[in-house]
N, C-alpha and C positions, 0 to 999 in steps of 0.2 A: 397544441396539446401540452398538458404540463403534467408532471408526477409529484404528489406530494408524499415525501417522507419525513416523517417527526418536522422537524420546521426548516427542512430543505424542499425546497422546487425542483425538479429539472422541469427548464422550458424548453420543446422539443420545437417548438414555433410562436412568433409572435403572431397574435393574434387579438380584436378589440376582447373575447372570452377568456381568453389569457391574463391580459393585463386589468380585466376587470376582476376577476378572482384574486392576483393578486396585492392589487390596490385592498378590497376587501381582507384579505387576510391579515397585512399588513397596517391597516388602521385598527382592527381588531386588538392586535396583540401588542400594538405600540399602547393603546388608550388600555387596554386590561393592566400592560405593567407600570403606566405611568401613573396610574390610578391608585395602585398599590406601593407610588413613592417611590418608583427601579427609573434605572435609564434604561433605553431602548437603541440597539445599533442595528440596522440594514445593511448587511454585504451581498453586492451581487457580482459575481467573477465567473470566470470561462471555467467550465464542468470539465473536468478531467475525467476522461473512466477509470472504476478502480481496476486493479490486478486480476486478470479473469482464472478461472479454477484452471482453465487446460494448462496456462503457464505454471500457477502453484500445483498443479500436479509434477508436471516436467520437472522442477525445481526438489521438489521432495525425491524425485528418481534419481535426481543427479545427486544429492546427500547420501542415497542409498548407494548408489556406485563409490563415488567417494570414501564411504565408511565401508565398503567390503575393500578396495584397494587397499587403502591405508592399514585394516586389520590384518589383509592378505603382507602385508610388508611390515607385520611386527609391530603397529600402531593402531593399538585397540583406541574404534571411535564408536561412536553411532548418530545416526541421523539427528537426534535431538541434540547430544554436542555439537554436531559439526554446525547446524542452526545457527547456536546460541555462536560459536564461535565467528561465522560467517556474519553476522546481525554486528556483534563485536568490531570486528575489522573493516566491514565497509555501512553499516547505518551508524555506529554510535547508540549514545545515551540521550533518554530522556532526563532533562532536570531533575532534583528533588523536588518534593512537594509536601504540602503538609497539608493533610484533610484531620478536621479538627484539630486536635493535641497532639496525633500521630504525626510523626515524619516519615514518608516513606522513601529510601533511597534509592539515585539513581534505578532507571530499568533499562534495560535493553530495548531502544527502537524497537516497533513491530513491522515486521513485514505485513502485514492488513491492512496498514492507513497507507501504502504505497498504491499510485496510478500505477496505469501499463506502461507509459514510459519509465517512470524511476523504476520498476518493479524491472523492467528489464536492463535497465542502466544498470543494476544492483547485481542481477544474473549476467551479465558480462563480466562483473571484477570475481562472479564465483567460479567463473569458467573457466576466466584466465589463470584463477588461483587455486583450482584443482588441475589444468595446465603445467603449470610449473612446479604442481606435485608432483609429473610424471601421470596423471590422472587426466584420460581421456574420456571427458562424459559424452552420451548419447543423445544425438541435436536429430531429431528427426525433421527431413528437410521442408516436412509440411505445417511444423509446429507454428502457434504463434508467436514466438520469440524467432523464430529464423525468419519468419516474415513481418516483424518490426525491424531486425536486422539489415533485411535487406532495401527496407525504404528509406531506413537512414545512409544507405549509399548510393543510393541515386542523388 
């Protein structure tokens, strides 16, 4: 079985209707753009899941705890700074870039284009570093971030 989204596959099994579909697609839109004088590249690499909502919920919680602590302690935040701040300190920048004549400068990494592993690599340096705020966030032991946790310790 295979998923197409805009000109991504996930192939969920190989199979001859599989690889015939995408042979088909494939010569299709190679012969449409070379036709049109473009090059054409085929990548095919190991599917990562992305970030699933119950962890970017937990993650928004922990911002929220976070920024009632730090206000509770004379340091007015809120969730959307502490974000951008978090993004900051452990994703980085995206390059500049220039669409047309504009330059648009550096942005802040998104957390969106992160799998569930980086997504949760990412929520362990927020943890540790609401942590050593004195900031103890709420890990409930059924989430999915404590159970990617714990299979990295096995």
């Amino acid at each position: 079985m295979q998923t197409n989204t805009g000109n991504y596959f996930l192939v969920k099994e190989v199979n001859h209707e599989t690889i015939t579909n995408l042979h088909k697609y494939v010569d299709t839109t190679v012969s449409r753009l070379m036709n049109d004088g473009k090059k054409a590249a085929v990548k095919v690499e190991e599917y990562k899941s992305p970030r699933s909502l119950s962890a970017n919920g937990l993650y928004w919680m922990w911002l929220g705890e976070i920024a009632a602590y730090l206000t509770k302690k004379g340091r007015q935040a809120d969730k959307d700074d502490l974000h951008d701040l978090m993004r900051h300190k452990f994703l980085g920048y995206n390059e500049s870039r220039a669409v047309g004549k504009t330059i648009i400068e550096r942005t802040l990494r998104s957390t969106t284009k992160l799998n569930k592993s980086e997504f949760c690599f990412y929520m362990e340096k927020v943890e540790a570093w609401a942590a050593e705020a004195g900031c103890l966030v709420t890990s409930p032991l059924e989430s999915e971030y404590k159970q990617f946790l714990d299979k990295q310790d096995r």
